[in-house]
Wavefront OBJ file of the C-alpha trace (Angstrom):
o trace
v 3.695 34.673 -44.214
v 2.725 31.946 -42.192
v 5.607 30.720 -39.118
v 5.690 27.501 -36.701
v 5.258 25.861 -33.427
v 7.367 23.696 -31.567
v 10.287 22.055 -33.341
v 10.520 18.820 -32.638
v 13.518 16.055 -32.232
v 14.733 13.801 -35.274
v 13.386 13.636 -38.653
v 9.503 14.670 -37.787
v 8.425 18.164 -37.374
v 5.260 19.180 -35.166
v 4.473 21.612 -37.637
v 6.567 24.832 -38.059
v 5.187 27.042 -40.700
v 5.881 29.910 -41.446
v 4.115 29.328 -43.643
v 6.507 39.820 -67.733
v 12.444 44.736 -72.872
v 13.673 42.054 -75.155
v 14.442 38.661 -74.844
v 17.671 37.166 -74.155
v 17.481 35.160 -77.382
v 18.634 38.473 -78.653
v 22.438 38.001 -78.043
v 24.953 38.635 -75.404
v 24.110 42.172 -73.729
v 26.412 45.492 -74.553
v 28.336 46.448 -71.215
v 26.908 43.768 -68.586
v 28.307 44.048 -65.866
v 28.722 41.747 -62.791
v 31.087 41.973 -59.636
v 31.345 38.588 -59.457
v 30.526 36.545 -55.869
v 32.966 39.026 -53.786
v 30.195 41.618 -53.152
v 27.098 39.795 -53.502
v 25.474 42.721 -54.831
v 27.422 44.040 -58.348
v 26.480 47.568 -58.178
v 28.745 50.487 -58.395
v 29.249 52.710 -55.480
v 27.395 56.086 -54.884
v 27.336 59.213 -52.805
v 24.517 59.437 -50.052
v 20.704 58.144 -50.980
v 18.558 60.702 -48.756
v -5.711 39.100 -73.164
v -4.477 35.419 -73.865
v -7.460 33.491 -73.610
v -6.486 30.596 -70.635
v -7.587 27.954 -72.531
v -4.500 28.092 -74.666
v -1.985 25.501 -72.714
v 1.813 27.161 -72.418
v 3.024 25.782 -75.183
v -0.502 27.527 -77.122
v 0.457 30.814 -75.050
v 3.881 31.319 -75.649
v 5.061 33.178 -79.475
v 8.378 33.297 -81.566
v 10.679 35.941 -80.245
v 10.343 39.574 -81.741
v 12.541 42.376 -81.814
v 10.963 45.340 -80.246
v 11.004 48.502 -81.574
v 13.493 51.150 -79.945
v 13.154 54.580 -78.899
v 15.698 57.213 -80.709
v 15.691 59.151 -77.559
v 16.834 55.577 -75.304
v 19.930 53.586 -76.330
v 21.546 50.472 -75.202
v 20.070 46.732 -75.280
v 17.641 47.163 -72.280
v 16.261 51.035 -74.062
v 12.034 50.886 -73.855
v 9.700 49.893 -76.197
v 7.766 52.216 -77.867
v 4.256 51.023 -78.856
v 2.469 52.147 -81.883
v -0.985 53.122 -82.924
v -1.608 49.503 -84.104
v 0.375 47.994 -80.980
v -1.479 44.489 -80.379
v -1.219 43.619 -76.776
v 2.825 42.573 -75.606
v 3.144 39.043 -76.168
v 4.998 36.997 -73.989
v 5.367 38.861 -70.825
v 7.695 37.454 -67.937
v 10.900 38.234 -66.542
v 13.775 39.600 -68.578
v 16.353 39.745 -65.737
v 16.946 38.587 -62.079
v 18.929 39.633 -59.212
v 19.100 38.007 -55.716
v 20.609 39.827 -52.583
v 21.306 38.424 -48.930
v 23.334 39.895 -45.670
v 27.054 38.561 -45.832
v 26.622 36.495 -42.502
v 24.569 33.824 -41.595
v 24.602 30.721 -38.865
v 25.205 27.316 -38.791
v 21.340 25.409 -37.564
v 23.610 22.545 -36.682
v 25.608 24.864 -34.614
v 22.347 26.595 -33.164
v 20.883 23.431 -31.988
v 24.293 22.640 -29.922
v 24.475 26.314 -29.134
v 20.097 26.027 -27.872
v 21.180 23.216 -26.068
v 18.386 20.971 -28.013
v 18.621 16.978 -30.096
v 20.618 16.985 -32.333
v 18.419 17.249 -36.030
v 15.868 19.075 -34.389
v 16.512 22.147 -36.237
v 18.307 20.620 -39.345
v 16.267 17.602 -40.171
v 13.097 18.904 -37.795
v 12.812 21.570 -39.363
v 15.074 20.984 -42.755
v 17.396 23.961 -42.581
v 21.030 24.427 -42.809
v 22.028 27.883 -42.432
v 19.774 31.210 -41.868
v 21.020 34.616 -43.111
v 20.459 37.279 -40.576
v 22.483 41.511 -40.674
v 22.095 43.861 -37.496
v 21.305 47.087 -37.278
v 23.407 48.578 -40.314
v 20.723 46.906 -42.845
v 16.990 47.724 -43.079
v 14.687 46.556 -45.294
v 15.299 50.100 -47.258
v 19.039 48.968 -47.866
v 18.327 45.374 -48.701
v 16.113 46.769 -52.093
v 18.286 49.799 -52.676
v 20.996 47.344 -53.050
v 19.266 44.305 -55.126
v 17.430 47.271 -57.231
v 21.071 48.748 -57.777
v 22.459 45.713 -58.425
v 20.432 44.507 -61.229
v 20.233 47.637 -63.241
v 24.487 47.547 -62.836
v 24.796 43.832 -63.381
v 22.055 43.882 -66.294
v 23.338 47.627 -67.748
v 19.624 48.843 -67.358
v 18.825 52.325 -68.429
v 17.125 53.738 -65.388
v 14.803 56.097 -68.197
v 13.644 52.507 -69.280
v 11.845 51.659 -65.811
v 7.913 52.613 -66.248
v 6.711 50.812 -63.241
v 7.974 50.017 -59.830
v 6.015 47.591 -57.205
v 7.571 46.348 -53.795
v 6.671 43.481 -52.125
v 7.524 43.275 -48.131
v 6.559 43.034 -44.625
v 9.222 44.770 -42.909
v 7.283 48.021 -42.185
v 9.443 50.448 -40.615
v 6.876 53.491 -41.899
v 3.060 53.458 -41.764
v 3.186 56.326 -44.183
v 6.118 56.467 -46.669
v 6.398 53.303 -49.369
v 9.726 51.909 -50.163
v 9.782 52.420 -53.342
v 9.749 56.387 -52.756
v 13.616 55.484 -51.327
v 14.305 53.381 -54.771
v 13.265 56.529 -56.175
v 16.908 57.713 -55.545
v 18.558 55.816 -57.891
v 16.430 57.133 -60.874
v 16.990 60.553 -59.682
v 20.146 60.876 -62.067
v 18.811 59.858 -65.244
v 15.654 62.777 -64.323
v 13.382 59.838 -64.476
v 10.500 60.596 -62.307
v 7.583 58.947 -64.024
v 7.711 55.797 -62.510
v 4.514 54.192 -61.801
v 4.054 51.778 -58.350
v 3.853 51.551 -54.746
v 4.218 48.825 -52.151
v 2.137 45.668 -51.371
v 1.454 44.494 -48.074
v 0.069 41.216 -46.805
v 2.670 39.202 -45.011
v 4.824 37.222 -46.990
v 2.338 37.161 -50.460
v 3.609 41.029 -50.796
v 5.780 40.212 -53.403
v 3.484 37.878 -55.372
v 0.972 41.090 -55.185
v 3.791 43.489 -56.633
v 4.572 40.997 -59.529
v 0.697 40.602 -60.938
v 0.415 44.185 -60.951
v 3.899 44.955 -62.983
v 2.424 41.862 -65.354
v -1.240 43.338 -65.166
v 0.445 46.990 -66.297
v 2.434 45.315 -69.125
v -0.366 43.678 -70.581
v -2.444 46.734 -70.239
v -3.935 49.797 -72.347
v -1.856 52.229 -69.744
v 1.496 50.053 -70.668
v 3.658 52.755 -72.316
v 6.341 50.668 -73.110
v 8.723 50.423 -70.531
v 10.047 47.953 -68.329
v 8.600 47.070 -65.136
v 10.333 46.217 -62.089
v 9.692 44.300 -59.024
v 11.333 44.331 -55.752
v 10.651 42.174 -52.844
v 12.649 41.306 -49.445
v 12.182 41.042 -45.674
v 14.096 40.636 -42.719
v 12.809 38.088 -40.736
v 13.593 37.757 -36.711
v 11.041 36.174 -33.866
v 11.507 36.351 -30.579
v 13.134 34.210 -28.084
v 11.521 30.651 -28.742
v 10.439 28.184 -31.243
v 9.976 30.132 -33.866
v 13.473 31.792 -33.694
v 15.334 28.960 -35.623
v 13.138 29.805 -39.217
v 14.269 32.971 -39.597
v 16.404 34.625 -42.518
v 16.876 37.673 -44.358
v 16.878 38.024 -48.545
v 15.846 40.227 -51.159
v 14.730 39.703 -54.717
v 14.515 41.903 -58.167
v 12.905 41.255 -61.535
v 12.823 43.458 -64.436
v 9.532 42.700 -66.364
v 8.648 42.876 -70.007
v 7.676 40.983 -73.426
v 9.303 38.646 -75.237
v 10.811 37.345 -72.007
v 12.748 34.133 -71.713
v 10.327 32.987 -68.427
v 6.537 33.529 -69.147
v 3.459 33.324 -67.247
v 0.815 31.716 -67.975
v -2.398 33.484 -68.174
v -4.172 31.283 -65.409
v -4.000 32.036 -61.770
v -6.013 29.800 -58.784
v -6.442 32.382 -55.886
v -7.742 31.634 -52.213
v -7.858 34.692 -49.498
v -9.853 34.600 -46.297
v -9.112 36.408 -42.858
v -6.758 33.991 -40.702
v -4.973 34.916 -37.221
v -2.239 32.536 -37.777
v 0.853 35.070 -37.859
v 0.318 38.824 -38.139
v 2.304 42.442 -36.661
v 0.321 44.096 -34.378
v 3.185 45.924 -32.146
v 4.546 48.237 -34.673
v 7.157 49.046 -31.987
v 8.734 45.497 -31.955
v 9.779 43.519 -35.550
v 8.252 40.536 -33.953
v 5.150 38.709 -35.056
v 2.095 37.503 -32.915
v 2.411 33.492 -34.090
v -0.069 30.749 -33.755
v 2.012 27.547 -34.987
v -0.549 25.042 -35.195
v -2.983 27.093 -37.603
v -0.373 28.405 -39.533
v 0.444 25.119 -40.729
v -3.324 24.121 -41.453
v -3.752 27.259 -42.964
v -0.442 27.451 -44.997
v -1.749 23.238 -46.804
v -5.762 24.770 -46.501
v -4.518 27.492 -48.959
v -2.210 25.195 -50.738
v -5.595 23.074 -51.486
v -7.638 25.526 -52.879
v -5.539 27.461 -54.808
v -4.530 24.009 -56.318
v -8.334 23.437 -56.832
v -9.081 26.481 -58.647
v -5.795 26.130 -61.091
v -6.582 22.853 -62.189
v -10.311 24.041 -62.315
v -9.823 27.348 -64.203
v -7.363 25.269 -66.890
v -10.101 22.425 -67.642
v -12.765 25.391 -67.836
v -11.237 28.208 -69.025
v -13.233 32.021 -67.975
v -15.449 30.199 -65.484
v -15.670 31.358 -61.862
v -16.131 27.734 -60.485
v -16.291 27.004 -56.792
v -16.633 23.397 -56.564
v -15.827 21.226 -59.913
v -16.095 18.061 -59.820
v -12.921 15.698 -59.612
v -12.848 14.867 -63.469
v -12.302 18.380 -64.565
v -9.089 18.470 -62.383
v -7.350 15.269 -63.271
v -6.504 16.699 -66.177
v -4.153 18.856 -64.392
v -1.725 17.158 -61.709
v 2.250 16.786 -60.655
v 2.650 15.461 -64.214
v 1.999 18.479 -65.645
v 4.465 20.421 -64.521
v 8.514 19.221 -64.843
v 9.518 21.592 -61.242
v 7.782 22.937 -58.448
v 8.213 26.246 -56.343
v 6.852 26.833 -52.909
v 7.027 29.642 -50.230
v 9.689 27.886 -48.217
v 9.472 29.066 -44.549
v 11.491 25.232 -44.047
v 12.221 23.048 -46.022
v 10.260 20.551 -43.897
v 7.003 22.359 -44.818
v 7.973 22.441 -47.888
v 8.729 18.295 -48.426
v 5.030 17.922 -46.763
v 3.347 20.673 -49.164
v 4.863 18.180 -52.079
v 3.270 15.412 -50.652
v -0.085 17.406 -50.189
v -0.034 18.182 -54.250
v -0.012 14.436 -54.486
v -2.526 13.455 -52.084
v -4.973 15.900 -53.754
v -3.901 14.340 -57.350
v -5.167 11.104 -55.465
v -8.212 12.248 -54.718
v -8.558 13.922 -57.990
v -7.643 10.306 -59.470
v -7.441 7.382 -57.634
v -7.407 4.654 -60.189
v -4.313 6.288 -61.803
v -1.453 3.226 -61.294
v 1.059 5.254 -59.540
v -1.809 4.890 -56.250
v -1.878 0.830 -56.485
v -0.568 0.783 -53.442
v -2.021 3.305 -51.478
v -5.159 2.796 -49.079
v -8.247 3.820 -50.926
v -10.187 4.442 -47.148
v -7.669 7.926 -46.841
v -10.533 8.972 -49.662
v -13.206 9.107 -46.576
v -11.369 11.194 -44.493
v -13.063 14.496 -44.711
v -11.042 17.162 -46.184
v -10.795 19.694 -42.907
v -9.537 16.727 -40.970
v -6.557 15.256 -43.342
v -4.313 18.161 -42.596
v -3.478 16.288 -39.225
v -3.456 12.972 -40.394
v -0.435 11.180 -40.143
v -1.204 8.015 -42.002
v -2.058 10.434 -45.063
v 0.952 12.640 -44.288
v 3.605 9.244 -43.670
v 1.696 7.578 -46.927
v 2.398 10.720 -49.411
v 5.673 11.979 -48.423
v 6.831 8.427 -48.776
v 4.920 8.316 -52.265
v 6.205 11.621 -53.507
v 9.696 11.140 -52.843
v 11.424 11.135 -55.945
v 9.355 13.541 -57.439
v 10.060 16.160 -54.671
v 13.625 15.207 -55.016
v 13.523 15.767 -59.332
v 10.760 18.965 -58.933
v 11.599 20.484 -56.103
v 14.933 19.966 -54.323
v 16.541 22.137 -57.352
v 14.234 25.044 -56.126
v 15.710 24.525 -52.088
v 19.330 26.523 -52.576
v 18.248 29.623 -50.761
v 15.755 28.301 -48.479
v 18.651 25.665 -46.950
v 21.048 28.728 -46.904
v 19.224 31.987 -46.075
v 16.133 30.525 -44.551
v 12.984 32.329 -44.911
v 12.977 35.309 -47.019
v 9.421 36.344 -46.651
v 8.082 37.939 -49.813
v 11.223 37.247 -51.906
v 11.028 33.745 -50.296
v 9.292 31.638 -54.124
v 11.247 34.273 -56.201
v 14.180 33.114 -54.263
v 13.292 29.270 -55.197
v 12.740 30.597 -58.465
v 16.270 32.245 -58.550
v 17.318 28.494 -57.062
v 16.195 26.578 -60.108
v 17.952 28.938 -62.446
v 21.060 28.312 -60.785
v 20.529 24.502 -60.394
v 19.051 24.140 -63.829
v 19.816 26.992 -66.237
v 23.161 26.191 -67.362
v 21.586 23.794 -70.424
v 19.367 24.281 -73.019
v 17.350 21.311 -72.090
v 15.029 24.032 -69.737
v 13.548 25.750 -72.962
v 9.659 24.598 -72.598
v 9.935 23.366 -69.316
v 6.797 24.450 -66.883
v 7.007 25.470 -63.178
v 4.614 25.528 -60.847
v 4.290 28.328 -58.125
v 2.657 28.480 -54.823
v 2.636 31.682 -53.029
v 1.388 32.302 -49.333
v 1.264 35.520 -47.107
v -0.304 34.736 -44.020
v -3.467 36.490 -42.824
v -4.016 35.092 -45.730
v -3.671 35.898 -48.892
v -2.353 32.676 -51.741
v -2.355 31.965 -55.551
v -0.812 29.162 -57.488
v 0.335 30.294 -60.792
v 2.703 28.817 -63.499
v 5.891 30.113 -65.246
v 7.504 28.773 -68.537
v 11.076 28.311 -69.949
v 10.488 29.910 -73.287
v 14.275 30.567 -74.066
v 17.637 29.777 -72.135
v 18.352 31.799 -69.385
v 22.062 31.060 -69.483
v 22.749 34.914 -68.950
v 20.459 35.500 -65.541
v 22.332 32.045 -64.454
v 25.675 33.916 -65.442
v 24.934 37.000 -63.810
v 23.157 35.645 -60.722
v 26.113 33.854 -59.669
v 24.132 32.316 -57.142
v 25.701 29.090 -55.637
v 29.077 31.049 -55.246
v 28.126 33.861 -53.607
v 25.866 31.722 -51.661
v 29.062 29.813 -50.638
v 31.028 32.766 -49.390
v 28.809 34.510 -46.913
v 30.617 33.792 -43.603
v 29.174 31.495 -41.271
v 29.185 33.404 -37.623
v 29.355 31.969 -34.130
v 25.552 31.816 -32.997
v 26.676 34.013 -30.398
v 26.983 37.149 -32.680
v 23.769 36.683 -34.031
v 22.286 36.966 -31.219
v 24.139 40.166 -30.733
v 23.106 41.610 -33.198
v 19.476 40.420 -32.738
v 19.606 42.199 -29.612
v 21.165 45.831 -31.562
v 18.266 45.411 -33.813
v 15.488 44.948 -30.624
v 16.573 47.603 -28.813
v 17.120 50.005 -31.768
v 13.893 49.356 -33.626
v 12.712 52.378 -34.938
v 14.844 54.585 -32.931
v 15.039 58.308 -33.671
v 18.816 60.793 -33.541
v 20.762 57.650 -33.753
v 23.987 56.358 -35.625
v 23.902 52.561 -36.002
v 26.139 50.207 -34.456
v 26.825 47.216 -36.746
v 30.236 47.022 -38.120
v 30.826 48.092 -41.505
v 33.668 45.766 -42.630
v 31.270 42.920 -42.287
v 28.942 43.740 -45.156
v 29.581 43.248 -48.790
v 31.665 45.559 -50.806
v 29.532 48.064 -52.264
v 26.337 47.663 -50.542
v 23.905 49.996 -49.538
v 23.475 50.708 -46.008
v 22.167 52.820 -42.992
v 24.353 55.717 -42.038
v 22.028 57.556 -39.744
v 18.308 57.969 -38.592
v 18.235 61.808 -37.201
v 15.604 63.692 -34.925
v 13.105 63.668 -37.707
v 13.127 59.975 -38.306
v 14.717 60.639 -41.770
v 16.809 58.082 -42.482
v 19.813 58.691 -44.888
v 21.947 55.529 -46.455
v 25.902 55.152 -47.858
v 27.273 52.603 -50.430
v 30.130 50.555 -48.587
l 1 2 3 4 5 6 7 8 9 10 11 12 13 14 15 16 17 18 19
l 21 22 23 24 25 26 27 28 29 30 31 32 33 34 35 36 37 38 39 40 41 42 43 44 45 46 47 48 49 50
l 51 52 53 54 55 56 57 58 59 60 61 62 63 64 65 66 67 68 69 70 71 72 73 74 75 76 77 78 79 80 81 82 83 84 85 86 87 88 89 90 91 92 93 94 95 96 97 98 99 100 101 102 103 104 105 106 107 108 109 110 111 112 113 114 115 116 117 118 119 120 121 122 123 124 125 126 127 128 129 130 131 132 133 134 135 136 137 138 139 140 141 142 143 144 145 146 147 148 149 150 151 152 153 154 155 156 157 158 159 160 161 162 163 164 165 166 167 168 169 170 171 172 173 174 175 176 177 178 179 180 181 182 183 184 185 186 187 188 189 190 191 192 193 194 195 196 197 198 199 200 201 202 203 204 205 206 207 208 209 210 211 212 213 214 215 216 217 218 219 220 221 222 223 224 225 226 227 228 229 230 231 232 233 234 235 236 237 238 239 240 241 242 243 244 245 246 247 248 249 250 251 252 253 254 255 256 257 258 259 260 261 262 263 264 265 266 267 268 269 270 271 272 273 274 275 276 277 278 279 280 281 282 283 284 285 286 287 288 289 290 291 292 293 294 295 296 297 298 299 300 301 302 303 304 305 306 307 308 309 310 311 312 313 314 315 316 317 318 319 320 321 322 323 324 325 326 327 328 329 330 331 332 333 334 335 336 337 338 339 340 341 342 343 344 345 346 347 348 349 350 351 352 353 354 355 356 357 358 359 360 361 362 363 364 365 366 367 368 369 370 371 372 373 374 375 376 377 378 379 380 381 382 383 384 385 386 387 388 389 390 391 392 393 394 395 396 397 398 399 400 401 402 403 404 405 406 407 408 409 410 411 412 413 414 415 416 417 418 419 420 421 422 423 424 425 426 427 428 429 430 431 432 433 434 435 436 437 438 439 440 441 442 443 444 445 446 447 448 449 450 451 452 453 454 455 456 457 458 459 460 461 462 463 464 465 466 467 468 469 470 471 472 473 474 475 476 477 478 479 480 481 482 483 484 485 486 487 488 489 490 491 492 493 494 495 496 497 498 499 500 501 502 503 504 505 506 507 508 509 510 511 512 513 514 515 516 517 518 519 520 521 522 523 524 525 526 527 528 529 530 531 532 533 534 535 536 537 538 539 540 541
């Protein structure tokens, strides 16, 4: 999770940063169920919750659909998979099902900056946001997965014995002890399914990247049993009075994992972790984050380079550890290759100037290639450590790349622009984005994105997912863009209200939150009480 310095006035920035159950192609689903955009959720209410070898390109990696075998013991369309003595490893793992969730309320940036007393476009062009989701002290991050977890086994009529595995992804830690997933745990409880596999993954806002390569990794492995996996990620993101307080947002995501998926991964991941003090927690009595904005944003396009590196570098060389290729044997692989691209979105400022980055390295990868006719060839002696504060590069590239960030990766920007950051669910949410903006055609089959995750501290990987079949249904059942459109937008001055509830209540013992119940969704989960013990206990609305 990486976060920013000073916003600055008009269209520039000074550098904020915040910085795989069977397919769909199967047929309509028996008994799905969706609520629609009135909730934002879709689940039902409840009593009290106490080896593909990477050489292969997608195209190589991906199989014709099969229908899986089912157990006589599970019924319905999303039952589990029992494997065989002469099981060959699940083929074409990725996500079978998606579900987004966000706080009803959120704030105009517009608004903000009038209400900050700052320039106008500091915050909205600055910056590049529009609105930023935030909830008070009635939501934790404990409700936020209870209800997207909820929600897509409702929405996608999931049998709960079906789950195998369970991994979380998040940063709001309000226990150094007990995992969330122990309180998902609650909603298998029913169905007497305990064997559920999976903790939580921590590191900043790459949590939820973590939580998805170990559901895949468990899929694709000898211990798979053949169940589903799920993944759950979220945060709630808040800074303190200052700079940093206008990127904030809250969000949760959920992905039910399996074969014969209609979104695939591919089998080739570039990976770059070092230790980094650009934004980390060290008072686990405040939600607050220690930032440094400047060398968030160095380390946030650092990482974005050499997971890039190693990508292209793994696909031309397939099972080679390489740490320095040369150029040649990552042409092969640029912004060409891929027809979208998904970022962690802090901003959407960061995220225009991480498009142009992709570029500038494809330049330096390639420099003869006609598209750079026009750009100065000298940016190629401009050593690499000092080009991330560079303006002529910078001005040059997101000049050059921008009709290709606004065909690749404006269609990934819904929840960024609304929510604002979402942490760990923050490229899942992008993800969720390009469904919505793209998924209603059957043109998407065999169309490649590109992901770049971050977490800062740091932790990053760039990886790449496939359309393999229409996802028409997770579009349907997402609803994004209209429930997106009816969150209410509130006066800046209850936010802050109810940033100040959640500061002075953090991780408060004997206590009955104050946040006002009408103004959630229908039917989501949320805090009831916290008693002496610190047990905290959680109604449906």
């Amino acid at each position: 999770m990486s976060n920013p310095a000073q916003a600055t006035n008009g269209a520039s920035s000074n550098g904020h940063s915040n910085g795989h159950s069977n397919g769909h192609s199967n047929g309509n689903p028996t008994n799905g169920h969706s609520n629609g955009h009135s909730n934002g959720n879709g689940h039902q209410a409840s009593p009290n919750l106490s080896s593909s070898n990477s050489s292969e390109t997608l195209n190589q990696f991906i199989t014709t659909p099969t229908s899986p075998h089912l157990s006589d013991n599970v019924s319905g369309r999303w039952a589990s998979m029992t494997p065989t003595p002469n099981n060959t490893r699940p083929e074409n793992v990725g996500i079978l099902a998606m579900e987004v969730y966000f706080p009803r309320r959120c704030i105009d940036e517009s608004e903000l900056e009038k209400f900050d007393g700052v320039a106008s476009g500091k915050y909205t062009i600055g910056l590049g946001q529009e609105h930023m989701a935030y909830c008070d002290d009635r939501e934790d991050i404990n409700s936020f997965l209870l209800t997207v977890t909820r929600s897509l086994l409702t929405k996608y009529n999931v049998d709960p014995r079906s789950i195998g595995r369970i991994d979380v992804g998040t940063e709001s830690i309000i226990d150094k002890s007990k995992s969330v997933k122990t309180l998902l745990m609650d909603l298998f409880a029913p169905s007497g399914n305990t064997d559920i596999e999976g903790v939580d993954s921590k590191n900043a806002c790459y949590g939820g990247t973590a939580a998805l390569f170990n559901v895949i990794n468990w899929v694709e492995s000898r211990s798979w049993d053949g169940r589903y996996g799920l993944v759950v990620a979220g945060d709630i993101a808040v800074y303190a009075d200052g700079p940093a307080r206008p990127v904030g947002g809250a969000g949760a995501v959920a992905m039910l994992i399996g074969p014969n998926a209609p979104m695939v991964f591919h089998p080739v991941h570039g990976t770059h972790m070092t230790n980094c003090w650009d934004f980390y927690k060290p008072a686990l009595a405040s939600e607050f984050p220690e930032v440094d904005g400047p060398l968030t944003l160095t380390a946030y396009l650092s990482a974005l380079d050499n997971v890039y590196d190693r990508f292209r570098e793994k696909n031309a060389q397939p099972g080679r550890m390489i740490s320095g290729g040369a150029d040649d044997s990552k042409a092969d692989t640029s912004l060409e290759s891929f027809d979208f691209v998904a970022f962690h979105g802090p901003y959407g400022k960061l995220v225009q100037k991480a498009t142009a980055r992709l570029l500038y390295l494809d330049f330096c990868s390639n420099p003869e290639k006609p598209e750079f006719a026009s750009v100065d060839k000298a940016l190629l002696s401009i050593p690499r450590a000092k080009s991330y504060n560079n303006k002529e590069i910078e001005k040059t590239f997101v000049k050059l790349s921008d009709s290709i960030y606004k065909s690749k990766v404006v269609p990934t920007t819904q929840c960024m622009k609304r929510l604002g950051n979402m942490y760990t669910a923050s490229l899942y949410g992008a993800l969720a984005s390009l469904i919505d903006s793209v998924g209603d055609s059957d043109e998407v089959i065999g169309k490649k994105v590109a992901m770049f995750s971050y977490g800062s501290g740091l932790a990053s990987s760039f990886f790449q997912i496939g359309f393999r079949s229409d996802v028409k249904e997770i579009r349907e059942k997402m609803d994004l863009k209209a429930r997106l459109a009816s969150m209410s937008v509130s006066p800046c001055s209850e936010w802050i209200e109810a940033l100040k509830v959640r500061e002075e209540k953090h991780n408060i013992n004997d206590y009955t939150p104050e946040g006002d119940v009408q103004k959630l969704w229908p039917e989501q989960t949320y805090l009831e009480n916290v008693d002496k013990s610190w047990r905290r206990t959680y109604r449906t609305a």
